[in-house]
C-alpha positions as CSV (number, residue, x, y, z in Angstrom):
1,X,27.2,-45.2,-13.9
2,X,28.9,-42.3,-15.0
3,X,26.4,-40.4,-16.2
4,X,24.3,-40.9,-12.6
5,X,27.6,-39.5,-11.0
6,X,27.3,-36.5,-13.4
7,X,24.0,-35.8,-13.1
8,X,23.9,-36.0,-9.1
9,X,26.7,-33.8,-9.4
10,X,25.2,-31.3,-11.3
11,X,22.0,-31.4,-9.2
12,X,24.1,-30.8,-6.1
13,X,25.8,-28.1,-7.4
14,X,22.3,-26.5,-8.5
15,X,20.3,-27.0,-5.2
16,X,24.2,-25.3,-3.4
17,X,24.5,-22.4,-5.8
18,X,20.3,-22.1,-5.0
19,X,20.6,-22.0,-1.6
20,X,23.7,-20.0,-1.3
21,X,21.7,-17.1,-3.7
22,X,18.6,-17.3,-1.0
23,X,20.5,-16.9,1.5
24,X,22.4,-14.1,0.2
25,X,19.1,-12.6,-1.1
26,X,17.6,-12.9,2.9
27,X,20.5,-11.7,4.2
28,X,20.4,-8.2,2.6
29,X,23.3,-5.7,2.2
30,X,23.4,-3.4,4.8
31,X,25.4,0.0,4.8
32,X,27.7,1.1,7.9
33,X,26.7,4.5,8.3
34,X,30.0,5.3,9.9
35,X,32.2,3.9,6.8
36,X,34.3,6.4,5.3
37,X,36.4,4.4,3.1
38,X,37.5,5.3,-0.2
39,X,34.8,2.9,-1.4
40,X,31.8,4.0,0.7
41,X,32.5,7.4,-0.1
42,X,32.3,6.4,-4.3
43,X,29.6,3.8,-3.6
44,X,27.0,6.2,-2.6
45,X,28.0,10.0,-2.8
46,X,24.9,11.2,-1.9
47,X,23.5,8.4,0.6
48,X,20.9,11.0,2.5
49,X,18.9,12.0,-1.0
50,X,15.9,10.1,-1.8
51,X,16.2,11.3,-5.4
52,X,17.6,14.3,-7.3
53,X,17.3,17.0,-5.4
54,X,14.8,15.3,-2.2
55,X,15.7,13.8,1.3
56,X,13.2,11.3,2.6
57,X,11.9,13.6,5.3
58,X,11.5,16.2,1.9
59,X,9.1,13.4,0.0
60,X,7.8,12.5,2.8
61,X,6.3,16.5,3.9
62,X,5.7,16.8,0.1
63,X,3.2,13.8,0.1
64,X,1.9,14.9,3.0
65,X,0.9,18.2,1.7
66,X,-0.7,17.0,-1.1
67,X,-2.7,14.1,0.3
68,X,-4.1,17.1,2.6
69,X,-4.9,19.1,-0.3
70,X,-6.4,16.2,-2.3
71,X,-8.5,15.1,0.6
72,X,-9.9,19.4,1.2
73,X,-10.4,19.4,-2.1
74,X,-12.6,16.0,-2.6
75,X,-14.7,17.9,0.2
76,X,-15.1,20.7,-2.1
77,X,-15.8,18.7,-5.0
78,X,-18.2,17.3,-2.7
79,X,-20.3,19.9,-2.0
80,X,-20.6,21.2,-5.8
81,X,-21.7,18.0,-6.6
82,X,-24.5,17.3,-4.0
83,X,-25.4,21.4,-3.7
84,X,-23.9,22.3,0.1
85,X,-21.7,24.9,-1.2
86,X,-24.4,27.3,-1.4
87,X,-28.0,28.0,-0.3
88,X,-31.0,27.2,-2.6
89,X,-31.5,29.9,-5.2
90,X,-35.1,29.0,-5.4
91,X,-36.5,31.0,-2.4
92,X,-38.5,34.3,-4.3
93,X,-37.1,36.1,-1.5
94,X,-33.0,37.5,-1.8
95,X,-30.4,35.5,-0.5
96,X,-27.3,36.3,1.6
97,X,-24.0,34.4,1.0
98,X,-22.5,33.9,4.1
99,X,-19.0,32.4,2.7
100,X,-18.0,36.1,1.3
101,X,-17.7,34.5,-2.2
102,X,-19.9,36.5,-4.3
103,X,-22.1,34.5,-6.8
């Protein structure tokens, strides 16, 4: 009998200690922006830098940037690979390159 007591016990205090972890987990720690305590102010020192040196609005126009570049030059890539970047050098007659990129 004492050994069932003990074992519910345990299991009670498992399935608590479970449920008190989810609902800390779900509940999240959120920041007050206004806090200037002692404790905010050496929690996060620098709480508007994504990383070293970069805000979020700084990674977020650096990966914008590149994605635009990437995606100009996959058009590029493009047309070297399926011959649009240039006219047909097989005409016997001379050809004019309209891009200004000489050849």
């Amino acid at each position: 009998m004492i050994k069932n007591q003990r074992n519910t016990k345990k299991t009670t205090f498992a399935h608590l200690s479970a449920a008190a972890m989810l609902t800390a987990l779900a509940a999240g720690c959120q920041t007050d922006p206004n806090d200037v305590s002692f404790y905010a102010i050496r929690h996060s020192l620098t709480p508007e830098l994504r990383g070293a040196v970069d805000t979020q609005d700084d990674a977020d126009r650096h990966l914008a940037v590149t994605n635009n570049t990437n995606s100009r030059s996959l058009m590029d890539d493009l047309g070297r690979v399926f011959y649009t970047d240039h006219p047909s050098r097989l005409s016997p007659l001379p050809i004019v390159y309209t891009s200004g990129n000489p050849r």
